[in-house]
C-alpha positions, 0 to 999 in steps of 0.5 A, spaced: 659 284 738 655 291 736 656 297 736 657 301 742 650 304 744 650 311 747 645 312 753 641 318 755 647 324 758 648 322 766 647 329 769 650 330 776 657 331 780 662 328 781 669 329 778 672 322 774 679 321 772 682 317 767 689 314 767 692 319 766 690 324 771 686 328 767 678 329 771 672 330 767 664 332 770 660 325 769 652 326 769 647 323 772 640 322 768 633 324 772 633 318 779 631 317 786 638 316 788 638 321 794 642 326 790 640 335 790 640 336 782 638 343 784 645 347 784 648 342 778 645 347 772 651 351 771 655 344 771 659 342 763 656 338 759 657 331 762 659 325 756 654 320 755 656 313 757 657 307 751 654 301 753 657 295 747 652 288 747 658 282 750 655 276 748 659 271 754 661 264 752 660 262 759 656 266 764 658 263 772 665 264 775 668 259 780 671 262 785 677 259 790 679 264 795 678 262 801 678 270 804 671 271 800 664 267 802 662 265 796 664 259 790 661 261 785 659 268 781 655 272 775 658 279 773 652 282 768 657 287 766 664 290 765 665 297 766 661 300 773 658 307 772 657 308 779 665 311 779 668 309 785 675 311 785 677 305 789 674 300 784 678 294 786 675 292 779 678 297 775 684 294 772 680 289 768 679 294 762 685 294 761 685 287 759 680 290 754 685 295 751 682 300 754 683 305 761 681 303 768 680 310 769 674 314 765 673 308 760 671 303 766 666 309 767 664 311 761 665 304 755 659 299 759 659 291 756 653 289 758 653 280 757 646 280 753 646 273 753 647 272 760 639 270 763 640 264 756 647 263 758 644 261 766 639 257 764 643 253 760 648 252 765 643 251 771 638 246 766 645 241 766 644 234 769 651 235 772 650 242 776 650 242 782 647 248 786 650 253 791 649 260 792 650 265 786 653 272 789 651 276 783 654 284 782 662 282 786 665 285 780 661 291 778 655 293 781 649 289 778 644 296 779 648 301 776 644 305 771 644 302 766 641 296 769 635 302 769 634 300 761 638 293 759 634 290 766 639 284 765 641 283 773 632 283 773 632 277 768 639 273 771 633 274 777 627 271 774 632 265 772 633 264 778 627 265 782 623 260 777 628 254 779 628 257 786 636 258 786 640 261 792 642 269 790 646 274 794 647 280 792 651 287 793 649 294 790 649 301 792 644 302 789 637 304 791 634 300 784 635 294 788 628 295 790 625 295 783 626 287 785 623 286 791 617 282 789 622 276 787 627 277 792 621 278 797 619 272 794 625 268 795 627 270 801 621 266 805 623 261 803 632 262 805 634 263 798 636 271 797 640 276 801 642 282 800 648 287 802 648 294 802 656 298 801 655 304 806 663 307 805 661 314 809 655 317 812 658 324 809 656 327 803 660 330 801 665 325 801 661 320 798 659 326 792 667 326 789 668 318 792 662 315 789 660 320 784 654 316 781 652 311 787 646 313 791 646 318 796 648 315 803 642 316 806 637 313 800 642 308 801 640 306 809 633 308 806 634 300 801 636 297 807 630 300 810 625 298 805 629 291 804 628 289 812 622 291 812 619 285 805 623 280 810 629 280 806 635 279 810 640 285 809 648 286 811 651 292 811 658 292 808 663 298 810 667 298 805 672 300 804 674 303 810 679 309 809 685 311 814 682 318 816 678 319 811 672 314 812 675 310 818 673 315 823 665 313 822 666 306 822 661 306 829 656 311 826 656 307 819 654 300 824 649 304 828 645 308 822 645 300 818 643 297 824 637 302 826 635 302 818 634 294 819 641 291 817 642 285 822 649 283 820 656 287 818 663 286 815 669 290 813 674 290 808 680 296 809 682 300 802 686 296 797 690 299 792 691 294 786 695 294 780 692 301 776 687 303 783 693 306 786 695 311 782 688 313 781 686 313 788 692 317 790 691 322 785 683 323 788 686 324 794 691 329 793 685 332 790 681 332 796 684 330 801 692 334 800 693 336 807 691 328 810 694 324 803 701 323 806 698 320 813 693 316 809 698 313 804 703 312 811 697 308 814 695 305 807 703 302 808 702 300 815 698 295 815 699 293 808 707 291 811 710 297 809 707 296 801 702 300 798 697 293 797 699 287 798 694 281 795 696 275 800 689 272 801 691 272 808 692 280 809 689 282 802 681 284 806 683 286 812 690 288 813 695 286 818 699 290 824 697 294 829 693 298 826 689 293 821 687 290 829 685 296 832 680 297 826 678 289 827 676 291 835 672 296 834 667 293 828 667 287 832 665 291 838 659 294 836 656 288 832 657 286 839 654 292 842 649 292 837 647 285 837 649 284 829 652 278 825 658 276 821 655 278 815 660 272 811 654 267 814 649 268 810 650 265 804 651 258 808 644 259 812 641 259 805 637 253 801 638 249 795 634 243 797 628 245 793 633 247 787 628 245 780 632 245 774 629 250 768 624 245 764 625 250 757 632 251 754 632 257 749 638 257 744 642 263 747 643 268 742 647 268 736 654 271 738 656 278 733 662 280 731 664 287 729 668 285 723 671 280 719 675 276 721 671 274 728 675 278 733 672 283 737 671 290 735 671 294 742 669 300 738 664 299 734 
């Protein structure tokens, strides 16, 4: 594995913490992500990101859930800069050694042989064809994607052998991509979702510190309608009293943006997410953070989380139904669709298997004795 290579410093807002509660200011580099940089000159001098190089031994996940859409996965990266202090994703850097706090911000492996790696997997006489969904775990799009343009090659493979892809992202660099994805949508083989949390900025600013601005979100979506790319709308998650209160106007701002289909996770809490998600609700949130917390329980059957597959996206008890009723209401009213239909609409009979197999790059080890050097 090589060293860890430090990206351009992220100017903007956004207070991070890491696992141990302490809060640092994170940057963002210059980008159309809907955000006002004019009042951020007198900000502390924001860290710079690491990105390692991860040479994967297998690129595709194979899921067996049954509360999400999809069998089968591509991750190019772990760690997300985007921030978002609910990241079910968190605790997996602490498999790494490092914190689900700042680190998953900050220390990026990007997995440089991904494109090779599906090419391989896709060329095998024994593959047989589904619908990817790329970006689940992190965000495909997130800013390092500007420079490493993994997530655009992963497509490129896919584009060529015809390939279903979903994606999801809250991020507005999806449309640097819209000549594949338009591409593969006319002929059923790509759809796309948006993550729309809140409509209020000053929410979204300390929730998602380095996402794109809710408003250049619905602009995507906009965009993406409007190439004949077929465009969710995910409310997610949806936080008690603090994101919860808006779930009609979110629905109503997608649908007017071009979005034709919608679905909803209420907030999760697993593992190191809890107390970091906590922590930025006292933070932000102190004088509404125990009513939060109580309706967290409420529909978690009195726990902070609970992972039950049949519980785990939507909650149980009253509460969890009311929520139910409400977004199922305005899809009706709205004429929008359950947005877990749409990898099953999608194509694979014209799926071709790639006719060039490059070797995938030759895995390095950052020390002698073969085992990964985290840090360089």
């Amino acid at each position: 594995m090589l060293p860890p290579k430090p990206l351009a410093a992220r100017k903007g807002r956004g207070a991070v913490s890491n696992i141990q509660g302490r809060y640092e200011v994170n940057g963002r580099e210059s980008f159309d992500d809907g955000w006002n940089h004019e009042d951020e000159d007198d900000e502390p001098a924001p860290f710079r990101t690491q990105v390692t190089d991860e040479y994967a031994k297998t690129i595709l996940s194979r899921n067996a859930s049954p509360d999400v859409p999809f069998g089968v996965s591509l991750n190019p990266y772990r760690g997300c800069e985007h921030g978002c202090i609910y990241c079910f994703a968190r605790p997996t850097h602490s498999y790494l050694g490092l914190s689900p706090g700042l680190d998953f911000e900050s220390r990026l492996f990007a997995k440089v042989n991904a494109p090779e790696l599906l090419r391989r997997e896709l060329a095998k006489p024994s593959y047989v064809p589904e619908p990817i969904a790329l970006g689940v775990n992190t965000d495909a799009y997130q800013p390092c994607e500007r420079e490493l343009r993994l997530t655009r090659r992963v497509l490129e493979v896919l584009h060529e052998c015809q390939h279903p892809v979903g994606l999801i992202s809250k991020s507005s660099l999806m449309e640097r991509d819209i000549d594949l994805l338009g591409d593969m949508a006319s002929r059923s083989q790509a759809a796309v979702a948006i993550t729309l949390t809140t409509l209020d900025h000053n929410i979204s600013r300390t929730l998602e510190p380095r996402a794109a601005a809710p408003a250049r979100r619905l602009r995507t979506i906009r965009t993406m309608a409007a190439a004949g790319i077929p465009v969710s709308v995910s409310v997610a998650p949806i936080i008690p009293f603090v994101t919860e209160p808006e779930i009609e106007k979110i629905l109503e701002a997608a649908h007017d943006a071009g979005a034709r289909s919608a679905h909803y996770v209420v907030l999760r809490l697993p593992w190191e997410v809890n107390p970091l998600f906590q922590e930025w609700l006292e933070a932000h949130f102190p004088e509404r953070a125990a009513r939060v917390m109580n309706r967290v329980r409420d529909m978690r059957g009195g726990k902070d989380y609970d992972s039950d597959f049949s519980k785990r996206m939507h909650g149980e008890g009253i509460w969890a139904d009311l929520i139910r009723q409400r977004f199922q209401k305005t899809i009706d009213r709205l004429g929008m669709n359950k947005a877990n239909d749409r990898f099953a609409q999608m194509d694979f009979s014209q799926f071709r298997r790639p006719l060039v197999v490059p070797t995938p790059p030759a895995k390095q080890c950052g020390n002698a004795t073969g085992q990964l050097d985290l840090f360089g």
